[in-house]
N, C-alpha and C positions, 0 to 999 in steps of 0.2 A: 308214818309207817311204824308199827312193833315191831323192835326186832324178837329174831327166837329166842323162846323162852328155852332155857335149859329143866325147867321144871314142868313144862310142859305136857301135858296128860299123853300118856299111847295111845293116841290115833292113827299112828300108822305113820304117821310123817316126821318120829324122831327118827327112824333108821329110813333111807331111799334104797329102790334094787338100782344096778347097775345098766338098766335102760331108761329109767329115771333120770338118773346122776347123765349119763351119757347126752340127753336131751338138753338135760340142764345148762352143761358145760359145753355144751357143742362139738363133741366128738364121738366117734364111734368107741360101742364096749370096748373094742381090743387093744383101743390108744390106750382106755385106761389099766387095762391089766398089763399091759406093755409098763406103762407108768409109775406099776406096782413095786415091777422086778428091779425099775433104777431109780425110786426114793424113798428109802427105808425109812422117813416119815411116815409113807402113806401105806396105811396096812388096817386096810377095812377088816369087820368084823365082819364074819362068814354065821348062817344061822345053820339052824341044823341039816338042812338037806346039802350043808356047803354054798349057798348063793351066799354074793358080795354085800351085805351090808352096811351104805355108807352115812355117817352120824353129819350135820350139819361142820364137825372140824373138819373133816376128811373134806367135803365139798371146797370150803374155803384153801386148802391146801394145793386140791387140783385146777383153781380157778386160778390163783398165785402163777403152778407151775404152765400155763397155759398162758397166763401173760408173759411170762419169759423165754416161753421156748417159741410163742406164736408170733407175739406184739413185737418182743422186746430182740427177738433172733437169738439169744443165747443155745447153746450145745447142751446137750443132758449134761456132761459133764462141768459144766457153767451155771447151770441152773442150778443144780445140785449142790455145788459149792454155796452159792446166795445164798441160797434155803437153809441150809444148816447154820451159816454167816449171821442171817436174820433170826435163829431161834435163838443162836448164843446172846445177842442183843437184850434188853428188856423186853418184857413182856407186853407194854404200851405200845411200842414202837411197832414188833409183831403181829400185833389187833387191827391198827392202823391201814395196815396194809392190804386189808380185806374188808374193806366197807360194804363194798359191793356185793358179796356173798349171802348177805341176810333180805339185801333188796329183789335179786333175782329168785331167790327160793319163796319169798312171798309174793313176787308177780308171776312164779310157776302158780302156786296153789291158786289165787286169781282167776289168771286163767282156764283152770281145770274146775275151778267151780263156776263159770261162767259158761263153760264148753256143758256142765250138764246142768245147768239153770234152762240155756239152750236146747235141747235134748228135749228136757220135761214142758219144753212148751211147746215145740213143735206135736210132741204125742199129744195135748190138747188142744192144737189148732185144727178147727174141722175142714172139712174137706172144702172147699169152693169148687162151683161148678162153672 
């Protein structure tokens, strides 16, 4: 598997909207903007009409805090501690920790280019009688 490229051309898949990311992560939008307000890492980029646009770091941040607050039972206020705990760390150690992040956003694209691989053959399978 490739991971993302950070030089990657704009197609549209450097920045996700937040029912993207929402899908991705398995939570509803408003966990995430909930998630906004209590870890002052996570502070997507907003485009012009104001929609949440999230870059592949932001993903891996919320995938982290989802394993802590879901997997692991930690308290926001417990999460939040690690999270900062872990940035003050090396930067190795912090990468490490999101392996995962680069595998599920390329078996999202995967699947959404197979859902319309799908699609376009169905409109040329003919009808049977």
């Amino acid at each position: 598997m490739a991971p993302i490229r950070d030089d990657a051309p704009d197609d549209g898949k450097r920045y996700r909207s937040i029912s993207e990311v929402s899908e991705m992560v398995g939570v509803k939008p408003h966990v995430l903007r909930y998630w906004e307000t209590q870890f002052s890492m996570l502070r997507p980029r907003k485009n012009r009409a104001g929609n949440r646009m999230y870059r592949p770091e932001d993903l891996k941040v919320l995938l982290r805090i989802k394993e802590l607050l879901y997997d692991r039972r930690f308290t926001i206020a417990g999460a939040r501690r690690t999270l900062l705990a872990e940035r003050r760390e090396a930067p190795e150690q912090y990468e490490l920790s999101f392996a995962d992040a680069e595998r599920k956003v390329l078996i999202h694209e995967v699947k959404e280019e197979l859902r319309r691989l799908a699609g376009r053959l169905r409109e040329r399978e003919p009808a049977r009688s």
